[in-house]
C-alpha positions as CSV (number, residue, x, y, z in Angstrom):
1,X,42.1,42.2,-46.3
2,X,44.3,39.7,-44.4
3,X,46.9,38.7,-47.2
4,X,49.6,40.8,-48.9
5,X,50.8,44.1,-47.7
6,X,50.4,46.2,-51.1
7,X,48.3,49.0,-49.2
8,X,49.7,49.7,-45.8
9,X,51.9,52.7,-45.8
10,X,56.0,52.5,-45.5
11,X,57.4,53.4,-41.9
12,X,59.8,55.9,-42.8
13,X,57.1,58.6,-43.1
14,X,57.3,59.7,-39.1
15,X,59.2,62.9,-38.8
16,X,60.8,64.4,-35.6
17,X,57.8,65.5,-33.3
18,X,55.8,62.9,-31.3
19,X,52.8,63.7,-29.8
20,X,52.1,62.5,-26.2
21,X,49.2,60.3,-25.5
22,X,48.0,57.0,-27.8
23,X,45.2,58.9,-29.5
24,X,47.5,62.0,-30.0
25,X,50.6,59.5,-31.7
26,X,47.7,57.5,-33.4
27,X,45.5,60.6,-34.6
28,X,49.1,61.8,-36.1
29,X,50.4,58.9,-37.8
30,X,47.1,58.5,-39.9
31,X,47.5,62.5,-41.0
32,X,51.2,61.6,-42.5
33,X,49.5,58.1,-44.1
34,X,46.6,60.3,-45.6
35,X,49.0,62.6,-46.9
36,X,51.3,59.7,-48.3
37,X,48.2,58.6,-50.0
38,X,46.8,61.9,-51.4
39,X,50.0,61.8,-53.4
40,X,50.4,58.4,-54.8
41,X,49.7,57.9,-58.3
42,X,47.0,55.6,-58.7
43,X,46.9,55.0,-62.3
44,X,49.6,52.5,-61.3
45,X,47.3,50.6,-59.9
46,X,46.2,49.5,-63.1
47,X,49.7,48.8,-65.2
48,X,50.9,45.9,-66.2
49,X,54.0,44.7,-67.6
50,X,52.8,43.4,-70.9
51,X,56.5,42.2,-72.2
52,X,56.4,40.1,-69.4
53,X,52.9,37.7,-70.5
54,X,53.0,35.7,-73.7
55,X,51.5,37.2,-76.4
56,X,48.6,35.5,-76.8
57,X,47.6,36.3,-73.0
58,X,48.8,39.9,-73.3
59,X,46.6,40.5,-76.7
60,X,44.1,39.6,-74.4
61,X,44.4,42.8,-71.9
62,X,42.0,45.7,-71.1
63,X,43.4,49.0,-69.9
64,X,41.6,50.0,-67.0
65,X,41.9,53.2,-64.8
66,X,40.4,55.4,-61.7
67,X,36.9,56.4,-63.1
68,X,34.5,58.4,-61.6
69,X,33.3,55.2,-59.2
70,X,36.7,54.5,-57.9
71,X,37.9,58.2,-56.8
72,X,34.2,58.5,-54.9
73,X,35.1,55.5,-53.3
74,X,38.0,56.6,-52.2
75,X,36.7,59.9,-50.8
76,X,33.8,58.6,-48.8
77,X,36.5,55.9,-47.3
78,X,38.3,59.1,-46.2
79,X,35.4,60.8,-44.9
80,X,34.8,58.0,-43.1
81,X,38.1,57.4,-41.8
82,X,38.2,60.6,-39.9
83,X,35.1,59.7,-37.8
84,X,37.1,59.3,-34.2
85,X,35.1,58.2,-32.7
86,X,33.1,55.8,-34.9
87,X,36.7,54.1,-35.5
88,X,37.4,53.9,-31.9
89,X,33.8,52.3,-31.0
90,X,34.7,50.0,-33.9
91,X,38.2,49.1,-32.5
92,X,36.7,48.1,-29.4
93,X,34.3,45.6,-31.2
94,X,36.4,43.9,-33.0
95,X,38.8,43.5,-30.5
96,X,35.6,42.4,-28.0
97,X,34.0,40.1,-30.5
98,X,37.0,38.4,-32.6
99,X,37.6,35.8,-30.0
100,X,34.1,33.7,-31.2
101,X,33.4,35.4,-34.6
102,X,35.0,35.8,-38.1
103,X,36.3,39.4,-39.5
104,X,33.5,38.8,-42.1
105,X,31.0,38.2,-39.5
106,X,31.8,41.7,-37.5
107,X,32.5,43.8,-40.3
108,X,28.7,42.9,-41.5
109,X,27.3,43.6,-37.8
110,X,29.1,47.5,-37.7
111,X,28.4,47.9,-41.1
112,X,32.2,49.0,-41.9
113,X,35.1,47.5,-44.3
114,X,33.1,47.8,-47.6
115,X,35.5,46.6,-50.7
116,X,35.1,47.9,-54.7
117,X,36.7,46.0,-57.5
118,X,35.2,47.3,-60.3
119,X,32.8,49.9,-61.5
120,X,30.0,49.4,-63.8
121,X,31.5,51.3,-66.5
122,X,34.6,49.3,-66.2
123,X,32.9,46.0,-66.0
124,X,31.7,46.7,-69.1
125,X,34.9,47.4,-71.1
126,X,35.9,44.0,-69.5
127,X,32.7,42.5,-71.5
128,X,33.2,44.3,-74.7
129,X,29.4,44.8,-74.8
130,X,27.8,48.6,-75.0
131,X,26.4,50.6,-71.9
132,X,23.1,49.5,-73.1
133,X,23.4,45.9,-72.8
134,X,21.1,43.9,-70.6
135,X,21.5,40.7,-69.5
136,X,18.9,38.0,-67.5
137,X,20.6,36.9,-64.9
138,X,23.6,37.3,-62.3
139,X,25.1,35.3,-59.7
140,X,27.5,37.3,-57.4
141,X,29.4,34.5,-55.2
142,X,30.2,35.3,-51.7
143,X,28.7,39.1,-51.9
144,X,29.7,40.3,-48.9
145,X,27.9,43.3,-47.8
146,X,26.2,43.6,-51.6
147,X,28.4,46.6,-52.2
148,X,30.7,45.4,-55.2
149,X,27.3,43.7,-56.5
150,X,25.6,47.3,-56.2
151,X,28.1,48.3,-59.4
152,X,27.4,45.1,-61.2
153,X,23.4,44.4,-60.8
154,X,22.2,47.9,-62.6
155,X,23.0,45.8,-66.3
156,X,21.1,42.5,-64.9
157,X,17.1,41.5,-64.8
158,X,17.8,38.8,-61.8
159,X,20.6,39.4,-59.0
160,X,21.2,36.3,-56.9
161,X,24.0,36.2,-54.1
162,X,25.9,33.6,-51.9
163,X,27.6,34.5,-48.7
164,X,28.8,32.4,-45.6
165,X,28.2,35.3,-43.2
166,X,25.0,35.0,-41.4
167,X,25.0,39.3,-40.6
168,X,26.2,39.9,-44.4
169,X,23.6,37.7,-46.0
170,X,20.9,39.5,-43.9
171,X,22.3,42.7,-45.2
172,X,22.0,41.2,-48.9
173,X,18.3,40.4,-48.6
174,X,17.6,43.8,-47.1
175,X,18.8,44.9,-50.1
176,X,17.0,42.7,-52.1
177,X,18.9,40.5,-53.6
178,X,18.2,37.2,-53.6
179,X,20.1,34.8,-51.2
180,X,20.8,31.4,-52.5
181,X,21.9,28.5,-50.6
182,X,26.1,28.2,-50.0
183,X,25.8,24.3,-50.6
184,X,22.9,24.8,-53.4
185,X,23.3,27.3,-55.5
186,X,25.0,25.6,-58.8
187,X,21.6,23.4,-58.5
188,X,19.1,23.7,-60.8
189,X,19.3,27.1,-61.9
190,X,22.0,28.6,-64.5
191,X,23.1,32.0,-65.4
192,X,23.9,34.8,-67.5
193,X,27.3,36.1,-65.5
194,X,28.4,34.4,-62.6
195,X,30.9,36.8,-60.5
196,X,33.5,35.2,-58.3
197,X,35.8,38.3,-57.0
198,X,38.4,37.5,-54.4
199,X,36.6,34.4,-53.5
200,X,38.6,31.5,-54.7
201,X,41.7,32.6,-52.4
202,X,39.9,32.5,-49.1
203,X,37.8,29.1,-50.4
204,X,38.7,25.7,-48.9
205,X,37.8,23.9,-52.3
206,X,38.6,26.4,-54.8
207,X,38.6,23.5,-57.6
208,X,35.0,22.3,-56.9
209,X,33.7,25.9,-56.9
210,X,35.0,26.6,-60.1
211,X,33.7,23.2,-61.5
212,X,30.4,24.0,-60.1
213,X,30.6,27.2,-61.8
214,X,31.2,25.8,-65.4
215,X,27.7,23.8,-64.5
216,X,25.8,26.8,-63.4
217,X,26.6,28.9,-66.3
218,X,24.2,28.7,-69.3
219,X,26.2,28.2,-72.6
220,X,26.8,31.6,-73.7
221,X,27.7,32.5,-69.9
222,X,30.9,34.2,-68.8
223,X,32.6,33.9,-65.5
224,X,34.0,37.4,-63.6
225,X,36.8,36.1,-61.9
226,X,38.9,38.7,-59.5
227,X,42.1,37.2,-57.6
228,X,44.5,39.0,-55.6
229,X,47.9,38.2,-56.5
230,X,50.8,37.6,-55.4
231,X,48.4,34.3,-54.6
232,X,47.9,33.8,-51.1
233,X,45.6,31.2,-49.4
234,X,43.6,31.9,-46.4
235,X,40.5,30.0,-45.2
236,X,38.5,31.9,-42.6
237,X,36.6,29.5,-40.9
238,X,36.8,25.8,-40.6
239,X,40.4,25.4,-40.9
240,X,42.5,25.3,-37.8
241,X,45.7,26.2,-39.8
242,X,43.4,28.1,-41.8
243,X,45.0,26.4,-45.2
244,X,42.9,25.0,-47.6
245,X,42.1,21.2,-48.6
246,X,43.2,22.4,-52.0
247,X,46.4,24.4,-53.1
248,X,45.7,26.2,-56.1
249,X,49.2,25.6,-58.4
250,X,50.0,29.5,-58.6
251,X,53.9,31.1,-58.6
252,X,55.9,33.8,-60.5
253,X,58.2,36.8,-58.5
254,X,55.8,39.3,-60.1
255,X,52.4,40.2,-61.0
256,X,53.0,39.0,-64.5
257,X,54.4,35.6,-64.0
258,X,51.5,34.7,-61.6
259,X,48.7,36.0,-63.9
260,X,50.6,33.4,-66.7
261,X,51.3,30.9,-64.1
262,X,47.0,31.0,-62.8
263,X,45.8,30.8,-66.4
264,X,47.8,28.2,-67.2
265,X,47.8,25.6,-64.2
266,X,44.6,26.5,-63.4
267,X,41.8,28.2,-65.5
268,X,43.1,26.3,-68.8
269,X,43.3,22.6,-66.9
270,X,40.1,23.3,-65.4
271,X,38.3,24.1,-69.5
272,X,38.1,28.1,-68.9
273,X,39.4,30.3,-72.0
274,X,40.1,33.8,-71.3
275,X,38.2,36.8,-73.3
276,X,39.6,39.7,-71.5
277,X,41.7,40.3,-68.4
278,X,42.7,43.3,-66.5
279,X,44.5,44.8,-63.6
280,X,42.8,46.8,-60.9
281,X,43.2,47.7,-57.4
282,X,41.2,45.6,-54.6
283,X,40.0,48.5,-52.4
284,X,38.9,48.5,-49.2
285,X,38.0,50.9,-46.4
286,X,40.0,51.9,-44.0
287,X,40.6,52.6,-39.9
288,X,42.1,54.9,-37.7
289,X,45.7,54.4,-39.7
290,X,45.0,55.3,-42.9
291,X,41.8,56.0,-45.3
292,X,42.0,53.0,-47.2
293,X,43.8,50.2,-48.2
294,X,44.6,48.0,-51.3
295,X,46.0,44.9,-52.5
296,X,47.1,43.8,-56.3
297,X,43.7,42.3,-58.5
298,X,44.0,40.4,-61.7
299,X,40.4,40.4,-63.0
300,X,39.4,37.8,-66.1
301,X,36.1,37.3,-67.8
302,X,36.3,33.5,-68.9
303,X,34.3,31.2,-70.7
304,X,33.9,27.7,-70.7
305,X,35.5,25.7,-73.7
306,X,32.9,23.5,-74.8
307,X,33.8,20.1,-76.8
């Protein structure tokens, strides 16, 4: 989780005694962080200021909070947290194998870094539909590791996936999930759901990928759509300034003003309508500083506004 700064734990937490040794200081300073974090409140993670969004947005909104997915989440990304040594062994890896490989890349190989967005049970207060539904056919974009498609694919008959990394998409077909093509996908084929969650901000062409969404859905189709904001570009690979060829239109001082500010310079140019939206934490598992970490996720299903 290389942009914003939304889960990493204030400084002001050491107190007088510091241990001797690197381990000792580091061992330490994650206690006090997992102590910080046992406290926090987390059904803040899913507020929003709805004074602050036009009305017709705001009508719009879903109150989310942490269900039953989330907190086991969180609890297995503390368990793992306090494996030493595992988190050692994986500190010398990444610091071996960053200089000719992406994050994405290693994080697939040591099988560590998992991310949730949402749960099933949320996802489906986001579509309005009963736990019952069933639907054809999903396409999860950039899937990662397949763990944030594990809580979407129980509702679908069909799970296909995209990902760039060659160890993740391995991963994804072990699971059994059906790779497509990164150049091919929208070809030929069209779905049911397409998912796209934190995807668009670490994608060199954001505009063509959501204009080859809008092709691949089937009419009825709905887009999930998950962006951390405050927006914050970052390509991984194939950019040497790591910026990409093109800058989504996105600003506001607060999480409001850029959820108003994205559906209206970019979802309602490019023909998306918004059916529900929510805010949710963008959770990821943590290292040997703290458990796990977080960053700010607005979260839309969209269709497409057909003429």
């Amino acid at each position: 989780m290389s942009n914003g700064q939304s889960g990493f734990i204030p400084k002001n937490l050491w107190t007088g005694f510091t241990p001797r040794g690197s381990l000792a200081r580091a061992l330490h300073d994650k206690t006090l962080h997992d102590q910080y974090l046992s406290r926090i409140d987390k059904s803040q993670w899913y507020q929003c200021d709805l004074s602050s969004v036009p009305s017709p947005l705001g009508d719009k909104f879903v109150q989310l909070g942490p269900d039953r997915d989330t907190i086991k989440f969180l609890e297995e990304s503390e368990k793992k947290s306090d494996w030493i040594l595992t988190q050692i062994w994986h500190m010398f890896v990444k610091l071996l194998l960053g200089f000719f490989a992406t994050q994405t890349s290693i994080n697939g190989w040591l099988q560590r870094g998992s991310m949730f967005v949402v749960s099933q049970a949320q996802l489906l207060k986001l579509l309005k539909v009963s736990e019952t539904v069933r639907y054809e056919s999903l396409l999860d974009l950039g899937a990662g590791d397949g763990k944030v498609t594990a809580h979407l694919a129980p509702i679908f008959g069909e799970v296909c996936v995209t990902e760039m990394s060659p160890s993740m998409r391995n991963s994804l077909q072990a699971q059994g999930y059906k790779v497509l093509d990164v150049e091919s996908w929208h070809r030929n084929k069209t779905f049911n759901v397409i998912s796209c969650l934190n995807l668009i901000d670490r994608c060199d062409t954001p505009q063509d990928l959501l204009g080859q969404v809008k092709d691949a859905l089937k009419p009825d189709g709905v887009l999930l759509l998950a962006v951390v904001l405050p927006f914050s570009a970052y390509v991984e690979s194939g950019s040497k300034d790591h910026k990409p060829k093109q800058i989504l239109p996105v600003n506001g001082d607060t999480f409001e003003e850029q959820v108003d500010s994205f559906v209206t310079k970019v979802l309602t140019p490019l023909g998306f309508e918004v059916i529900s939206w929510s805010r949710v934490p963008y959770l990821c598992e943590g290292d040997l500083q703290q458990s796990y970490y977080w960053l700010d996720d607005a979260i839309f299903v969209l269709k497409v506004k057909r003429s």
